[in-house]
N, C-alpha and C positions, 0 to 999 in steps of 0.2 A: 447556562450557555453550553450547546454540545462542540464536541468537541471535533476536530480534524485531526489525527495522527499520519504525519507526515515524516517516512524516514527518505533521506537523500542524504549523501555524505558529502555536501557542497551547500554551503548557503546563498550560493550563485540567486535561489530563485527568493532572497528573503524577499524582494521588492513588492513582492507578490501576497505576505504574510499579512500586512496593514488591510489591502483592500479584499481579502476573503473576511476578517472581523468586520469591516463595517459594509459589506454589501450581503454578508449572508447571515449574520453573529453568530456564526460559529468563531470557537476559539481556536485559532489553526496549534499542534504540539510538533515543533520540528524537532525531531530525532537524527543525530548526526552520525549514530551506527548504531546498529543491530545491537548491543547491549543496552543503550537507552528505548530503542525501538520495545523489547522484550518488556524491558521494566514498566513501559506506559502501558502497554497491553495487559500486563497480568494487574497492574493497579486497576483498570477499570473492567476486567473480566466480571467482578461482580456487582456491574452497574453499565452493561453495555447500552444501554438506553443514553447514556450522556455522551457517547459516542455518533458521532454523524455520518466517517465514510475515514476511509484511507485514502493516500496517495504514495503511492511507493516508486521508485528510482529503480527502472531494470538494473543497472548497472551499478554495482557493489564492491569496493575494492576488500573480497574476501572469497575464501578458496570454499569452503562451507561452512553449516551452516550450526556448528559444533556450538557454538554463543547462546544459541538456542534449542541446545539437547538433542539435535539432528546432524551431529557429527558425517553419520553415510550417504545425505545429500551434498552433492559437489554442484559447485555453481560455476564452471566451464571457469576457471580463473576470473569469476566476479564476472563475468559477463552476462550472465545469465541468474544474479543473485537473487535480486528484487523480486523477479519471475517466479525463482523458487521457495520466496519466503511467502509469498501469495501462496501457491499451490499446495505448500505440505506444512505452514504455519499457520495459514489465517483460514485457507478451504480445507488443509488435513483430505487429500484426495486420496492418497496411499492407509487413511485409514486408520493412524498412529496411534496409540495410547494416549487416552486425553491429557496425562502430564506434561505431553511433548509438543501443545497446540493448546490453542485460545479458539479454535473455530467455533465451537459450538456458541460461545458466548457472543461472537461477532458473524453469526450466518445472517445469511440475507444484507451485510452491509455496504455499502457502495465502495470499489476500489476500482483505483487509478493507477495502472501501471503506465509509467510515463519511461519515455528512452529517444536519441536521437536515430536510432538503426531501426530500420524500416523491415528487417527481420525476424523481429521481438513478434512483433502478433503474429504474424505467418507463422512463426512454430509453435507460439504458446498460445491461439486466438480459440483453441476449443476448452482453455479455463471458463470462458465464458457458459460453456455448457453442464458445467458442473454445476450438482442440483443444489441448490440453496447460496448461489452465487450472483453476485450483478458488479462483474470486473466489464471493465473499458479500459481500452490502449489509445495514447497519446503519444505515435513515432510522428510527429509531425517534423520535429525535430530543429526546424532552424528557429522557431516561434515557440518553445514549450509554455512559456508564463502565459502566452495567452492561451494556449491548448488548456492547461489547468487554469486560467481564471473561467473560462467556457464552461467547465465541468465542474469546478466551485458554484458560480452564478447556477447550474441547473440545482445544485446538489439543496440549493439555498430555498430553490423554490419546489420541493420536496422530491424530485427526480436528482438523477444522474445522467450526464449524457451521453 
């Protein structure tokens, strides 16, 4: 069963956990901060085929992103966390030392940056253009479970939406 890694530091959206296992069978891994997030990622780096997509939480209550050996990325006072653990953790856009990222082993995987501020894509929406990328933004904001059960249902039926 592939799997979903999912970090958010609020289990606000567990409701949503049961029906992504039985409408897609993936197995959702919710990670409740960036040092669980790390550990599931380097675990399946050498097996990223059993990996199905991400779902990340723009908003991070952490100043950077030092957890995982990127201490000189700052994340605007967590506001902009989730954003930048996409960019320089999972796409590595700045180029980094492969010690200091998982991208190579998860390129090309579907991510979900999800947030309620409608600002998130507007500043970060040209991630999407980064090559060996297929991120989407869910600011929809007063509905996210549904915004992510949308984008689980596609992800289920071999897209991302």
């Amino acid at each position: 069963m592939k799997k979903v890694i999912w970090l958010d530091d609020s289990d606000a959206l567990m409701s949503t956990i049961d029906p992504i296992r039985k409408r897609t069978g993936h197995e959702p891994v919710l990670c409740l901060n960036v040092d669980e997030f790390k550990q599931v990622c380097e675990a399946h780096a050498d097996s990223p085929d059993d990996i199905a997509g991400f779902i990340v939480d723009a908003l991070l209550p952490i100043k950077d992103l030092a957890s995982l050996g990127l201490a000189e990325i700052t994340t605007d006072g967590g506001h902009e966390a989730g954003v930048r653990i996409v960019e320089h953790y999972l796409l590595n856009v700045d180029e980094l030392p492969p010690a200091k990222t998982v991208s190579s082993a998860f390129a090309n995987k579907p991510i979900l940056v999800f947030s309620t501020s409608l600002g998130v894509e507007s500043v970060f929406g040209a991630l999407r253009d980064v090559p060996g990328s297929n991120v989407s933004f869910d600011t929809k904001g007063s509905e996210p479970h549904v915004q992510v059960q949308t984008w689980i249902n596609a992800l289920g039926m071999g897209g991302a939406a």
